[in-house]
Backbone as a ProteinNet text record, in pm:
[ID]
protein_1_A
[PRIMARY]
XXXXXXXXXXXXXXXXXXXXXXXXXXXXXXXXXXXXXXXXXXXXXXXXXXXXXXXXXXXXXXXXXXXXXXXXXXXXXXXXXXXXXXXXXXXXXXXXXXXXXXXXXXXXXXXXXXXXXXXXXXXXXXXXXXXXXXXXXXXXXXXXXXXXXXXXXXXXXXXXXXXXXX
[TERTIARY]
84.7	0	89.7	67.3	117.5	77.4	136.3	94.6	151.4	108.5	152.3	195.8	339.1	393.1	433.7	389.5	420.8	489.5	603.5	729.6	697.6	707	673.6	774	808.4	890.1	896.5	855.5	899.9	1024.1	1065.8	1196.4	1170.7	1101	1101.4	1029.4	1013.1	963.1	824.3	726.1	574.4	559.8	527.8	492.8	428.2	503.9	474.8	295.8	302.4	131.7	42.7	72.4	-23.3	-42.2	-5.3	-58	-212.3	-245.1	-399	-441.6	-560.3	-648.7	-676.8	-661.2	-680.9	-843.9	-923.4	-1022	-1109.5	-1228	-1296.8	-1326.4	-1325.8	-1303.5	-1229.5	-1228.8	-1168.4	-1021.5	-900.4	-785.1	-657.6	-603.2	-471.1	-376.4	-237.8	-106	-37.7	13.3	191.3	244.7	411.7	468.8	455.1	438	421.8	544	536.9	623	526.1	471.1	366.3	456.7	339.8	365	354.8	406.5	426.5	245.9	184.4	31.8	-51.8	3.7	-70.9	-48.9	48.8	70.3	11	28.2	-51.3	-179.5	-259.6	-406.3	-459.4	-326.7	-403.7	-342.3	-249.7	-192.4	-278.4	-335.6	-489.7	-582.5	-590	-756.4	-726.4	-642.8	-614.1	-572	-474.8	-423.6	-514.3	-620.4	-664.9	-754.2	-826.2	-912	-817.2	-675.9	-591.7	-496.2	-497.3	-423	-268.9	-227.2	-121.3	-53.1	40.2	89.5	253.6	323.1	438.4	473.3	392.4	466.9	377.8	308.3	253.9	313.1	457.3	544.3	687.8	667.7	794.3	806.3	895	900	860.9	789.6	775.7	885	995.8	1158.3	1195.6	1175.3	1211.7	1143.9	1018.5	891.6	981.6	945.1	983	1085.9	1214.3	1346.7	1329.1	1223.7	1206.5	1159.9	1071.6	984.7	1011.1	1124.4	1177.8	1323	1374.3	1486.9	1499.7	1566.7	1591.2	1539.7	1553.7	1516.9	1399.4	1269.9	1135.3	1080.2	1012.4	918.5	769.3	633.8	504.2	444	368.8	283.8	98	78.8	-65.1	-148.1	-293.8	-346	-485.7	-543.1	-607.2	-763.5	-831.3	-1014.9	-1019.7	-1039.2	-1115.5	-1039.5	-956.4	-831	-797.7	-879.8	-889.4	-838.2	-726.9	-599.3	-725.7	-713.8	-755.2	-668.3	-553.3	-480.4	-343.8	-255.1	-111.9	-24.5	120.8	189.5	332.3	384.8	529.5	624.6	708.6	868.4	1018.1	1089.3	1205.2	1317.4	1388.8	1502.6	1515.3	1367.6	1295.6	1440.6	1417.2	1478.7	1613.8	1619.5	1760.1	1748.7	1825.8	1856.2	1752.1	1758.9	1653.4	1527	1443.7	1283.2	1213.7	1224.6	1102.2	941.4	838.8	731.9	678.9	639.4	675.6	528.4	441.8	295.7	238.3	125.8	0.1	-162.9	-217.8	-313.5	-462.4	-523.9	-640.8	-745.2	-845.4	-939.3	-1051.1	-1089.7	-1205.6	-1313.3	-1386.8	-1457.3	-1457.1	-1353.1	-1321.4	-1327.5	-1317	-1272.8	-1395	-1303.3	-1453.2	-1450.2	-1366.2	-1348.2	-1227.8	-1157.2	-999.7	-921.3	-968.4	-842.5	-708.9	-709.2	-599	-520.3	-539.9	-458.9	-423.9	-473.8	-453.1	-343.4	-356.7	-262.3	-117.1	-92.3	-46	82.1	27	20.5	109	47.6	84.5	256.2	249	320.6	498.5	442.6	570.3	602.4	541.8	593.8	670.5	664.5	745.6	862.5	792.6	963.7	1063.2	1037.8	1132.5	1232.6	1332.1	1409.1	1521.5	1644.6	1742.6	1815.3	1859.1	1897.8	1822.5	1701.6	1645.9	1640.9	1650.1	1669.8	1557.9	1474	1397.9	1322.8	1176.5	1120	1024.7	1025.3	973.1	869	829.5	695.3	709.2	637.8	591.6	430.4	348	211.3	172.3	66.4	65.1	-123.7	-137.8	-290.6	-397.7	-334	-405.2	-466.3	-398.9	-384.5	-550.3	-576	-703.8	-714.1	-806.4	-829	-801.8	-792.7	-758.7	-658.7	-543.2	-392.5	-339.7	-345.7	-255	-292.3	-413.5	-482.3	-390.1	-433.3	-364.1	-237.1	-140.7	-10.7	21.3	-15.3	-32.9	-105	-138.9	-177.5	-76.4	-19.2	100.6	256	251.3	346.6	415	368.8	466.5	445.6	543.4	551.2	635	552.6	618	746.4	848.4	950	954.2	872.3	891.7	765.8	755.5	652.3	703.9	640.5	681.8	631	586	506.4	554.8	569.5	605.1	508.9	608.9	511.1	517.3	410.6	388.2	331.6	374.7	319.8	154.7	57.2	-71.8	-119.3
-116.5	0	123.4	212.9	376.8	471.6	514.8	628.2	759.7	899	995.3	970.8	1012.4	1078	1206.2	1255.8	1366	1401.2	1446.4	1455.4	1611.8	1619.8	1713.5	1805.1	1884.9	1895.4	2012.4	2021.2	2127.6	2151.4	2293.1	2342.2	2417.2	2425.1	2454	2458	2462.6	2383.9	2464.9	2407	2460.5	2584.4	2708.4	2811.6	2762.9	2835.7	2841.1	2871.6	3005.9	3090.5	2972.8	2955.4	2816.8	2707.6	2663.3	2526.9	2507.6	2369.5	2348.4	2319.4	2404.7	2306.5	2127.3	2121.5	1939.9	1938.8	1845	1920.1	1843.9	1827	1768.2	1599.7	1543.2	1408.9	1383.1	1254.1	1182.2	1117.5	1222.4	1185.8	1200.3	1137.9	1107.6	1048	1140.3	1138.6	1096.8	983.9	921.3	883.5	864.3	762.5	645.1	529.7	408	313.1	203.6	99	-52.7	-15.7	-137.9	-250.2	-328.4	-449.7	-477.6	-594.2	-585.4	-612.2	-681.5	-693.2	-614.5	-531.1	-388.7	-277.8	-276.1	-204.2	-235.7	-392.1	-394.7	-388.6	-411	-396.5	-254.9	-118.2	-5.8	68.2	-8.5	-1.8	-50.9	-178.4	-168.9	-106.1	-76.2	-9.5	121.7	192.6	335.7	320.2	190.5	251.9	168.6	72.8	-31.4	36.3	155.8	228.4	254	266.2	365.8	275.2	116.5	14.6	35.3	70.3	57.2	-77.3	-80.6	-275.7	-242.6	-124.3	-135.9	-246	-168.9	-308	-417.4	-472.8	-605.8	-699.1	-579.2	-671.3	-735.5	-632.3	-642.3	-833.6	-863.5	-988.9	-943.5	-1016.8	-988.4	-947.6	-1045.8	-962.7	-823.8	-816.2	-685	-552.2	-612.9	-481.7	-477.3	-617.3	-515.4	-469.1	-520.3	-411.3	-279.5	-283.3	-111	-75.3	-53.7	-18.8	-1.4	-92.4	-105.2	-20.8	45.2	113.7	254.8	315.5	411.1	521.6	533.5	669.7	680.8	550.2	530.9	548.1	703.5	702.7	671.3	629.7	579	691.5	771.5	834	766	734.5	709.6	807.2	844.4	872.2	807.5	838.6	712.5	798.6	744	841.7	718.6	764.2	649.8	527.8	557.4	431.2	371.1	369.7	291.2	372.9	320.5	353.8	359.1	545.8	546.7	635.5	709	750.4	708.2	732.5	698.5	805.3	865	939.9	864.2	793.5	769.2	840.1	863.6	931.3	834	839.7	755	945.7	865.7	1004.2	1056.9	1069.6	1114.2	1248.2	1335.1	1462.3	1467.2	1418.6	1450.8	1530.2	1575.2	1673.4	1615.1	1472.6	1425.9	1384.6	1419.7	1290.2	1292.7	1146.4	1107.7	1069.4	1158.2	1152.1	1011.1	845	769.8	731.5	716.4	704.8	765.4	864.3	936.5	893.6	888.1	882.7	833.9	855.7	788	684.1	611.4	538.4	612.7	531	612.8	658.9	612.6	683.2	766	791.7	958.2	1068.1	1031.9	1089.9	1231.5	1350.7	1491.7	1542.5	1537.3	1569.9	1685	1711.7	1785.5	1686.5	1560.4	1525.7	1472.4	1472.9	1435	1597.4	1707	1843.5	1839.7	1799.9	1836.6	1713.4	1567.5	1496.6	1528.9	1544.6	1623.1	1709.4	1850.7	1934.7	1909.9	1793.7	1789.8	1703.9	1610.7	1537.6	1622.8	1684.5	1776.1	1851.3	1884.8	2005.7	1894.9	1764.2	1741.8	1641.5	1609.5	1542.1	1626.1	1782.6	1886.4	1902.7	1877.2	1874.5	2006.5	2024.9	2151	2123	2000.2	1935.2	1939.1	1938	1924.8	2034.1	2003.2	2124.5	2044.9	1994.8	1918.6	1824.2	1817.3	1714.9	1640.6	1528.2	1564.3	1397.2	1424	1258	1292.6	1161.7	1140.8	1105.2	1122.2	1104.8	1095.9	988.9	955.9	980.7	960.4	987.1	856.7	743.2	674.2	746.8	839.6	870	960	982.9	1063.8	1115.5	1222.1	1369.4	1486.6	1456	1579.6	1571.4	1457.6	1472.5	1561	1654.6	1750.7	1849.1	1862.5	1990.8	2024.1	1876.3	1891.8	1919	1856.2	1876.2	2002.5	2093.5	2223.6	2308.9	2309.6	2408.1	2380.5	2249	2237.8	2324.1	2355	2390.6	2343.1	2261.9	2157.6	2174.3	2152.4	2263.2	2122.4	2119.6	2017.1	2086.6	1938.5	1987.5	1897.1	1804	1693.2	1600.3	1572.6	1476.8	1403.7	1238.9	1167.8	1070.2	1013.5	902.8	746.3	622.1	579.4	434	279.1	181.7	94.7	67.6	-15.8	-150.5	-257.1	-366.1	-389	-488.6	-461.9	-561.6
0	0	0	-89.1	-87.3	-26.8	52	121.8	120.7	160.8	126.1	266.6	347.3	465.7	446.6	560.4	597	768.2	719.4	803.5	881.3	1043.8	1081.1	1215.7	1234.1	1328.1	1443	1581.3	1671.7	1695.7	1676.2	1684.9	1793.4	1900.3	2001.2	2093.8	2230.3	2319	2341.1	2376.1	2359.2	2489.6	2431.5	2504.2	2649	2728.1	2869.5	2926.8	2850.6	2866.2	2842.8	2748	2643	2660.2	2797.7	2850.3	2829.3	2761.7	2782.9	2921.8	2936	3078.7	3053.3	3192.3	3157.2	3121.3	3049.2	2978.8	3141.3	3136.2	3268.8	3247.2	3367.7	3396.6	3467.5	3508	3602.9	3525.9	3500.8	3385.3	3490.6	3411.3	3458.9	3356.6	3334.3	3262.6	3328.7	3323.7	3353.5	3274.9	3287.8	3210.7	3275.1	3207.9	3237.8	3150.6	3200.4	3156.5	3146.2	3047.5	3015.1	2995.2	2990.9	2994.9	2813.1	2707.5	2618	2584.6	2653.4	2619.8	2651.4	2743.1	2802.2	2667.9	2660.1	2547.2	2397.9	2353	2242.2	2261.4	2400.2	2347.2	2317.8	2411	2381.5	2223.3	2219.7	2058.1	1954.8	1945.2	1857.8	1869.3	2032.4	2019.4	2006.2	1972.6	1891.6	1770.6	1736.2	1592.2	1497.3	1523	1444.5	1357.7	1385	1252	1174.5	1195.8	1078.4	1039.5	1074.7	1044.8	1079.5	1190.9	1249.9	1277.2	1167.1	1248.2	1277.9	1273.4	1325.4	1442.3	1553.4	1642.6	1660.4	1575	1570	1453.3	1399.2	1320.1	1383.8	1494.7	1599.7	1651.5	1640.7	1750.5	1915.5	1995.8	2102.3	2220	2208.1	2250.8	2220.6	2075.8	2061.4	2107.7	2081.5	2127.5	2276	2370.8	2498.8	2527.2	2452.6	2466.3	2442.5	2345.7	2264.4	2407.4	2470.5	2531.9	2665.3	2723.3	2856.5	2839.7	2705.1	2657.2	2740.5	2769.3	2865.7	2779	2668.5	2576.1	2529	2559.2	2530.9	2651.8	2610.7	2782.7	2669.7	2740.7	2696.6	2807.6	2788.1	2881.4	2813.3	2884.3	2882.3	2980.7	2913.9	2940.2	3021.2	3149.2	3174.5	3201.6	3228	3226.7	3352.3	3419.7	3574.1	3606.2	3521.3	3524.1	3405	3341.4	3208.4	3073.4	3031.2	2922.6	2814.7	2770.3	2656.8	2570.1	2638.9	2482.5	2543.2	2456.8	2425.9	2356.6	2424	2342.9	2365.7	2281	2296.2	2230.4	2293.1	2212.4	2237.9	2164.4	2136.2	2158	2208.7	2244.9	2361.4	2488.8	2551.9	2612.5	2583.9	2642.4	2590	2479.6	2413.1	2341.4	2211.8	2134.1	2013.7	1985.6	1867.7	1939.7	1955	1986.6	1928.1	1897	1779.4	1899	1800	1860.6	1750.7	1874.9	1766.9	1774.1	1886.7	1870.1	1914.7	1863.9	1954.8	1889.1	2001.2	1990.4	2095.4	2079.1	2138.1	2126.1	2152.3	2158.9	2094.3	1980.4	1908.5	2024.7	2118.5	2236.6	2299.3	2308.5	2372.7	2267.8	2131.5	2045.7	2046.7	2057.7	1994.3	2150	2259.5	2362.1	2424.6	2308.8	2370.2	2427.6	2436.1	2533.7	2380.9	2303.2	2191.5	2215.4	2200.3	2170.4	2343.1	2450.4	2566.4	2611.4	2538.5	2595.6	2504	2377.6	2305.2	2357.5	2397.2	2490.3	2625.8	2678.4	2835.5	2790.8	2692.4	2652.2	2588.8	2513.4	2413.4	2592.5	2664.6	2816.9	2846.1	2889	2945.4	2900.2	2761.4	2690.1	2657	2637.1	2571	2709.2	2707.1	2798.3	2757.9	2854.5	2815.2	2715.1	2706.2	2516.5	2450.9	2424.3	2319.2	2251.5	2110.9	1978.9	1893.9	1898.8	1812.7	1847	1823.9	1823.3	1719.7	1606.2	1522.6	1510.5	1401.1	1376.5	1250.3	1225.8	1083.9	1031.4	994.3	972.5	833.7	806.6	691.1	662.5	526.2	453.7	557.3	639.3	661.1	832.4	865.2	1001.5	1059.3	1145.9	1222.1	1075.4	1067.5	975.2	1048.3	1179	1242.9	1301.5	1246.9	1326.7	1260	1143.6	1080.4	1174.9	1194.2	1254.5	1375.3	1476.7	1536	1622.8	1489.4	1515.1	1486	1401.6	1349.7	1460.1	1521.4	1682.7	1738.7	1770.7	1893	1876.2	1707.8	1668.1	1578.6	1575.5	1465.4	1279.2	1202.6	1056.8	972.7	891.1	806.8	743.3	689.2	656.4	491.1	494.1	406.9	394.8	282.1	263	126.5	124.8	43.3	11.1	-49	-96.8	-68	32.4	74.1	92.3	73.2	57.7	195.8	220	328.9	283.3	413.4	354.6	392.3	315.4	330.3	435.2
[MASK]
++++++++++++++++++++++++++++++++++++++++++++++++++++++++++++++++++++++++++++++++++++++++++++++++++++++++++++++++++++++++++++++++++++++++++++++++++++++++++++++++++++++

């Protein structure tokens, strides 16, 4: 399958003034250190409308090395306890971080909480090294992840037409 990507990047760390309010509910942001099945079930039940199989191509060893790796923080987002979005970065407070999954659970979806976990997420991976934080997003992704990444700050640099397997 072909897809258009689009390559996106913060060159600097998200305005102070401009913190979002946490929107209302019973929510809660941590980083967590899932478990490799904790992680894939909230990894389908966000990326499975937009056919995400990166790490369901991973060998199971590898996923949890990725994941238990010192430079992969996972912040989940939780509503009453129950994991409904996900922001991971690879780099976490270095000079490069790759923003490598975001997203949420179609159910919450139409609420603020995607621009607010977003938001809470880029405040605290941008560390005093960091000069950059960037993702990649493709034609299969939300309709409103450009939007979104485009309020947080983030400015494409590149886009490219790119094949995935089906």
């Amino acid at each position: 399958m072909d897809l258009l990507v689009t390559y996106l990047e913060l060159l600097a760390p998200p305005a102070e003034h401009a913190a979002l309010a946490m929107p209302p509910g019973e929510l809660q942001v941590e980083a967590e250190r899932l478990s490799v099945e904790d992680y894939l079930a909230l990894y389908r039940a966000i990326g499975g409308p937009f056919d995400w199989d990166q790490r369901l191509r991973m060998p199971r060893a590898a996923l949890a090395d990725a994941l238990m790796a010192e430079a992969t923080r996972t912040f989940v987002l939780r509503e009453a306890g129950r994991p409904v979005g996900l922001c991971e970065f690879d780099g976490f407070r270095g000079e490069e971080v790759e923003l490598v999954h975001f997203g949420l659970v179609p159910d919450v979806y139409g609420r603020r909480l995607g621009p607010f976990l977003l938001d809470w997420c880029l405040r605290t991976a941008w560390g005093p090294a960091t000069r950059r934080i960037w993702l990649h997003t493709d034609t299969n992704d939300h309709p409103k992840a450009m939007a979104t990444y485009g309020r947080a700050g983030f400015k494409a640099y590149m886009q490219k037409m790119e094949s995935f397997p089906d």
